[in-house]
Backbone as a printed PyTorch tensor [residue, N CA C, xyz], in Angstrom:
tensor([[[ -5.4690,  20.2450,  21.1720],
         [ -6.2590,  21.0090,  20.2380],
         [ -7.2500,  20.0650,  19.5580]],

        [[ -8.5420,  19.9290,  19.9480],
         [ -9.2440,  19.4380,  19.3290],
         [ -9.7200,  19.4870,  17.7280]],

        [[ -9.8650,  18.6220,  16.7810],
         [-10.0160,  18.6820,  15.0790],
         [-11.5310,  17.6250,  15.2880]],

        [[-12.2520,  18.4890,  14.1680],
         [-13.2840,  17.9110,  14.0160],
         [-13.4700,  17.7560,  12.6470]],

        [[-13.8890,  16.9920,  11.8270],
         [-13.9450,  16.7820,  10.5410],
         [-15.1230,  16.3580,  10.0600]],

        [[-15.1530,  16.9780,   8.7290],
         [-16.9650,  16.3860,   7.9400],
         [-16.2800,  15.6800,   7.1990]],

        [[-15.1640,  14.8670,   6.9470],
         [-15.1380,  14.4150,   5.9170],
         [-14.2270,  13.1280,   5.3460]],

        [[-13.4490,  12.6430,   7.2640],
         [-12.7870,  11.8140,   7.9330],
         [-13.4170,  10.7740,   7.7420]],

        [[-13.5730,   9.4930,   7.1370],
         [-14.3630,   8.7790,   7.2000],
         [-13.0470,   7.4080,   7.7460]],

        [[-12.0270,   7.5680,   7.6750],
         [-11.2050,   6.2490,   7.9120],
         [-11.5060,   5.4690,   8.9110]],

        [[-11.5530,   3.9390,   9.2290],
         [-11.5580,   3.6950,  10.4260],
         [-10.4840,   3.4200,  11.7020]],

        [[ -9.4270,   4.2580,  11.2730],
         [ -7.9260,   4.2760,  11.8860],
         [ -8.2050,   5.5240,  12.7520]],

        [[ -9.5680,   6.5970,  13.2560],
         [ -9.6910,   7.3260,  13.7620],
         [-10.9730,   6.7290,  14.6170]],

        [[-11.3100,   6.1390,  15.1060],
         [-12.7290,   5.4200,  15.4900],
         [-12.3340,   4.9510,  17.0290]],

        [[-10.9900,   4.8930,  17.6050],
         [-10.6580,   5.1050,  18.9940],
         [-10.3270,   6.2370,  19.7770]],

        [[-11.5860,   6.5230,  20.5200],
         [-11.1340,   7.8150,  21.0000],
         [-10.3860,   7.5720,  22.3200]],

        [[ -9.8050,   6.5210,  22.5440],
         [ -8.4790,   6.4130,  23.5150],
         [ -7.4970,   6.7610,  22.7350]],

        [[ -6.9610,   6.5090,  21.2630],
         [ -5.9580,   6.7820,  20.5960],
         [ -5.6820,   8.0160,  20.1100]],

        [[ -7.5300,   8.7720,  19.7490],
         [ -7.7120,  10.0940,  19.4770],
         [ -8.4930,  10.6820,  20.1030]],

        [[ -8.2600,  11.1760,  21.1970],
         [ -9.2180,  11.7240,  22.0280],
         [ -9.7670,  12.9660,  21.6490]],

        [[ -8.6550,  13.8920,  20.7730],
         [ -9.3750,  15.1900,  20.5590],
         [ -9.9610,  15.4400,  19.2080]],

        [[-10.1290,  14.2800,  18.5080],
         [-10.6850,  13.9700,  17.2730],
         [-11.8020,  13.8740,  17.2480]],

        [[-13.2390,  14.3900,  16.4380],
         [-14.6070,  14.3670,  16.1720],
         [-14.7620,  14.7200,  14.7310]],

        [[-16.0340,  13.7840,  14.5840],
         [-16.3880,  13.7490,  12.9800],
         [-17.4370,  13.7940,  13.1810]],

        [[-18.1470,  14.2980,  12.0090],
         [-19.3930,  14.9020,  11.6650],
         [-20.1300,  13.8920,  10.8950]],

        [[-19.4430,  12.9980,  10.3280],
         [-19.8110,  11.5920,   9.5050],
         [-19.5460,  10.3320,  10.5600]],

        [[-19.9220,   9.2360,   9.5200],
         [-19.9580,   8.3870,  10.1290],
         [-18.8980,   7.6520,   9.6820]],

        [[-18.2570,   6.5830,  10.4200],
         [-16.3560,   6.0520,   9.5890],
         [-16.7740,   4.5950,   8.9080]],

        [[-16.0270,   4.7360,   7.8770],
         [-16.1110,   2.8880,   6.9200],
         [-16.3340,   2.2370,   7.5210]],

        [[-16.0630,   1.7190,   9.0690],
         [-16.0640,   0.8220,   9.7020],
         [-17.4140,   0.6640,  10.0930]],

        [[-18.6460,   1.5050,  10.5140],
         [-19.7670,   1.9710,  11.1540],
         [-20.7100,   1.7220,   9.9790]],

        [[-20.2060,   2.1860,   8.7560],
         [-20.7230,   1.9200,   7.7140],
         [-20.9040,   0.9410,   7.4650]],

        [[-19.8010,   0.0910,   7.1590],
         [-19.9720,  -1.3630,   6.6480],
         [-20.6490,  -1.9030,   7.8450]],

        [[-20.6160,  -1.8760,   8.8660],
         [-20.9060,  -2.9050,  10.5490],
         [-22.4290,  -2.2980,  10.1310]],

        [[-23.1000,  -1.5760,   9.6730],
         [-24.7060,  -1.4650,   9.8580],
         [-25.3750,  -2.1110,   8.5080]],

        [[-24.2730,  -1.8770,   7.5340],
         [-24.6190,  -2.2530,   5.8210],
         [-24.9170,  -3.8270,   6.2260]],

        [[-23.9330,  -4.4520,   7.1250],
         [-24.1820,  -5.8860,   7.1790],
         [-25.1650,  -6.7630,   8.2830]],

        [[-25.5110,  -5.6400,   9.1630],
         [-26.4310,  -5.9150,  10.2330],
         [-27.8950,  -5.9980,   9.6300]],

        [[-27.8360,  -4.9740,   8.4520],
         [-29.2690,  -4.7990,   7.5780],
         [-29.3430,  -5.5610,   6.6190]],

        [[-28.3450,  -6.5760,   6.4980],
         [-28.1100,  -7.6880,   5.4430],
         [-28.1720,  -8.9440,   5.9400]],

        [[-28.2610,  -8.6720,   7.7440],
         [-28.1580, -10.4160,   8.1580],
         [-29.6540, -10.4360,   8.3320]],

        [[-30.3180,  -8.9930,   8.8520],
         [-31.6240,  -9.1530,   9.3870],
         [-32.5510,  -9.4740,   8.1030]],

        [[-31.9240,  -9.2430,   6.8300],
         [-32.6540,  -9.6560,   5.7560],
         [-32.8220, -10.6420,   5.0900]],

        [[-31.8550, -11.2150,   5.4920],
         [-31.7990, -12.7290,   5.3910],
         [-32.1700, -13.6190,   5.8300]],

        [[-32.1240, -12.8380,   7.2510],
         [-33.1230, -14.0290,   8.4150],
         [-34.5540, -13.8860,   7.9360]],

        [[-34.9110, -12.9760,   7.5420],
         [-36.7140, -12.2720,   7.6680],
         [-36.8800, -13.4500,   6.3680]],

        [[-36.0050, -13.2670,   4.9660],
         [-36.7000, -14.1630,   4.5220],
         [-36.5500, -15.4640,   4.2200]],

        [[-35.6360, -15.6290,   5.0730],
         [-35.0210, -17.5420,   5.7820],
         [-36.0890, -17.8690,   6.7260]],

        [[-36.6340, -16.6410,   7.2940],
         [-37.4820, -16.2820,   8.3010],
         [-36.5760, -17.7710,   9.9600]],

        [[-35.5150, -17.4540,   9.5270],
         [-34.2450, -17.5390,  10.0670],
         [-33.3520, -16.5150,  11.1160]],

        [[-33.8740, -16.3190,  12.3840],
         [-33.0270, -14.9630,  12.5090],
         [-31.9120, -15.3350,  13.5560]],

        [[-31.0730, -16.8140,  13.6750],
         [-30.4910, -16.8980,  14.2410],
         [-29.5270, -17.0340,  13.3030]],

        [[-29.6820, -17.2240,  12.1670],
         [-28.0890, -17.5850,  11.3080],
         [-27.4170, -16.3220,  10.9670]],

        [[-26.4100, -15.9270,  10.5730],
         [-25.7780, -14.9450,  10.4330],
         [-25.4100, -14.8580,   9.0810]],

        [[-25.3770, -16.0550,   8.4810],
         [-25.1020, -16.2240,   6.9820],
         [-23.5130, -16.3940,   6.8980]],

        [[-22.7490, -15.9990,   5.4150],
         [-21.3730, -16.1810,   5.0470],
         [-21.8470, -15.4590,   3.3970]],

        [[-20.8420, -14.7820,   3.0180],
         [-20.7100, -13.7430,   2.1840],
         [-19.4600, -13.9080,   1.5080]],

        [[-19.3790, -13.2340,   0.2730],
         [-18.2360, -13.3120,  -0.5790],
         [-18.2760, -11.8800,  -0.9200]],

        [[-17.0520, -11.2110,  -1.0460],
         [-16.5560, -10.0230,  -0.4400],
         [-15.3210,  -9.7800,  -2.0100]],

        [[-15.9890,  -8.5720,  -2.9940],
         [-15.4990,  -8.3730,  -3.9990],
         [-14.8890,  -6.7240,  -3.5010]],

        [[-13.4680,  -6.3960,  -3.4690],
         [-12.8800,  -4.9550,  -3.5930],
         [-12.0000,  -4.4230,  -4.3860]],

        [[-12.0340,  -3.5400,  -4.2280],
         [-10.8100,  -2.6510,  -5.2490],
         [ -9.3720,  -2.6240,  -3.9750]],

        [[ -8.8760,  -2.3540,  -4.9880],
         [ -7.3770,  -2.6500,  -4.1270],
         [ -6.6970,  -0.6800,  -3.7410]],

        [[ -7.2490,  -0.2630,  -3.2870],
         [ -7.6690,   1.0180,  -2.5880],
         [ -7.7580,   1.0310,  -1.5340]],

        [[ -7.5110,   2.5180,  -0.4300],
         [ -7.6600,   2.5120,   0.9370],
         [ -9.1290,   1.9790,   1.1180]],

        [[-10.3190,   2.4480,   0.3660],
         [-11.3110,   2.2380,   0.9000],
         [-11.7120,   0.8890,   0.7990]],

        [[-11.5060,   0.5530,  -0.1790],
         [-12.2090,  -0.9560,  -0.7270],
         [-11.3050,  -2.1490,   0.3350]],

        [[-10.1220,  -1.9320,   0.2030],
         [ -9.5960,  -2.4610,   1.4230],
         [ -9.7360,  -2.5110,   2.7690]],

        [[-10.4440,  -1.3780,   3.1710],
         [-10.8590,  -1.1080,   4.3080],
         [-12.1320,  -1.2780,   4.7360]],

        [[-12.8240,  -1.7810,   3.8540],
         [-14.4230,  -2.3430,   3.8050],
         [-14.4080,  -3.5590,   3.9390]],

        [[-13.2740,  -4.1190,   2.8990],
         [-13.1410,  -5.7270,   3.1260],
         [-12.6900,  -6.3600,   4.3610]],

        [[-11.6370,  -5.5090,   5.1340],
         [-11.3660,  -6.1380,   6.3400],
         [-12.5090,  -5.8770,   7.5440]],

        [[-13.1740,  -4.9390,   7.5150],
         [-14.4970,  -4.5770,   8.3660],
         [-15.6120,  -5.3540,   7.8420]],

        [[-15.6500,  -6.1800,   7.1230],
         [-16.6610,  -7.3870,   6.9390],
         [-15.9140,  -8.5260,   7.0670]],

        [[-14.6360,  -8.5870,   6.8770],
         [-13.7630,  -9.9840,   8.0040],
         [-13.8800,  -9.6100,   9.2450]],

        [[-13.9910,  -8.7730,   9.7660],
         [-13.9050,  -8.5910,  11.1120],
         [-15.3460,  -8.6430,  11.4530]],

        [[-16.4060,  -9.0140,  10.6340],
         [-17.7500,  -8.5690,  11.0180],
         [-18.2780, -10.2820,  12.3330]],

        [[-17.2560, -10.7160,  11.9640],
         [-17.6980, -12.2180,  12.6710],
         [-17.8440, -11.9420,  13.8810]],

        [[-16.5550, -11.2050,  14.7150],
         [-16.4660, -11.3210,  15.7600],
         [-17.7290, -10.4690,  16.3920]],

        [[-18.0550,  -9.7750,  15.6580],
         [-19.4820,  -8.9200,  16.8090],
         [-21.0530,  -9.9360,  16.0130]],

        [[-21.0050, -11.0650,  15.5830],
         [-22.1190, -11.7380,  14.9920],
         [-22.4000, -11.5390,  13.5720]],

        [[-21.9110, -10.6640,  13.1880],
         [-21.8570, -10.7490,  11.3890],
         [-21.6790, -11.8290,  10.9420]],

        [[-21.8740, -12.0260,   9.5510],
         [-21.5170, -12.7520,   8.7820],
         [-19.9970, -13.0430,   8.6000]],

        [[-19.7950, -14.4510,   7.9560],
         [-18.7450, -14.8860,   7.8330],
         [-18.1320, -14.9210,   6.4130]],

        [[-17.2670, -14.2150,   6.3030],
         [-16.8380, -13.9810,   4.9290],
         [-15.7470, -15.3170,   4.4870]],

        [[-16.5630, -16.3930,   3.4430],
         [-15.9670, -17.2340,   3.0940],
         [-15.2980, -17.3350,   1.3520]],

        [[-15.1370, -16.1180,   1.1060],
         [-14.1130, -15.5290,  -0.3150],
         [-14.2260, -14.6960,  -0.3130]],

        [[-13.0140, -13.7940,  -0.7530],
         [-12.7590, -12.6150,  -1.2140],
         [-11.6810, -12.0350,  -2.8290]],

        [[-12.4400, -11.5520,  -3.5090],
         [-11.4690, -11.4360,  -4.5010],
         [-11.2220,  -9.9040,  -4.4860]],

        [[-10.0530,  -9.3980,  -4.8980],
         [ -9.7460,  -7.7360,  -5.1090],
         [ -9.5140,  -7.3000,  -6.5240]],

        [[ -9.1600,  -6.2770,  -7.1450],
         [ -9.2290,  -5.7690,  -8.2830],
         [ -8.7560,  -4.4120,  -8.4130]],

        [[ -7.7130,  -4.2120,  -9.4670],
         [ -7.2120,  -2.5870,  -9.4760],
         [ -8.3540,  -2.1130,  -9.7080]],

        [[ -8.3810,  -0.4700,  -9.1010],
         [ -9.5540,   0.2810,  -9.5320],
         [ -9.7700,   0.6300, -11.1690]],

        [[-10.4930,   0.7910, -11.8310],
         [-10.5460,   0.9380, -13.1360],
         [-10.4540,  -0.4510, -14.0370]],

        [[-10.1800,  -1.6560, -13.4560],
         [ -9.7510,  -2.8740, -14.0130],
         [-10.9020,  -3.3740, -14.2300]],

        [[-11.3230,  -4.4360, -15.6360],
         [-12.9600,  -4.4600, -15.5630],
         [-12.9560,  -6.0660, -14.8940]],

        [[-14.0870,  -5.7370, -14.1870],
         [-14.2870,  -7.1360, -13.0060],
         [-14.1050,  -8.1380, -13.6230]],

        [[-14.4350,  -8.4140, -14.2660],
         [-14.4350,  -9.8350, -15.0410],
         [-13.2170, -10.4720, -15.1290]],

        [[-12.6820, -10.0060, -14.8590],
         [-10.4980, -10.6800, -14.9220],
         [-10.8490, -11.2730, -13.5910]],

        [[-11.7970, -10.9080, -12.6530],
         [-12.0890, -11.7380, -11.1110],
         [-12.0620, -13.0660, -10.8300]]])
């Protein structure tokens, strides 16, 4: 029985070998963050006017499905040429940053 969703955004649904009868109408955290940072390396290069470096980033989240799930999809951003995430700090949601 195929499920299609507007509103699935996890990236624990993003294999359609694992979920084959699964479709979303959005796009998943993972897709999100992987383009947020592709438009962040190319901006860096343009005005490094640098476009072979990839850079390294420091990576602030909330301690939440999502924020957690953003942070590991920009650790994982290395392996497809992203940037290299060299700190990360987390934070309860509602907690004011500055305790960081």
């Amino acid at each position: 029985l195929p499920l299609m969703s507007s509103g699935s955004t996890t990236g624990s649904f993003d294999s359609a070998a694992t979920h084959p009868n699964f479709l979303r109408t959005v796009y998943s955290d993972s897709d999100g963050v992987r383009a947020l940072l592709a438009d962040l390396v190319a901006r860096q290069g343009a005005a490094e006017n640098n476009t072979n470096d990839t850079g390294s980033l420091a990576v602030i989240a909330s301690r939440e499905p999502y924020g957690t799930g953003c942070a590991n999809n920009a650790k994982d951003a290395v392996s497809w040429g992203g940037p290299k995430v060299i700190a990360e700090a987390t934070f309860e949601s509602g907690e004011n940053v500055s305790a960081i």
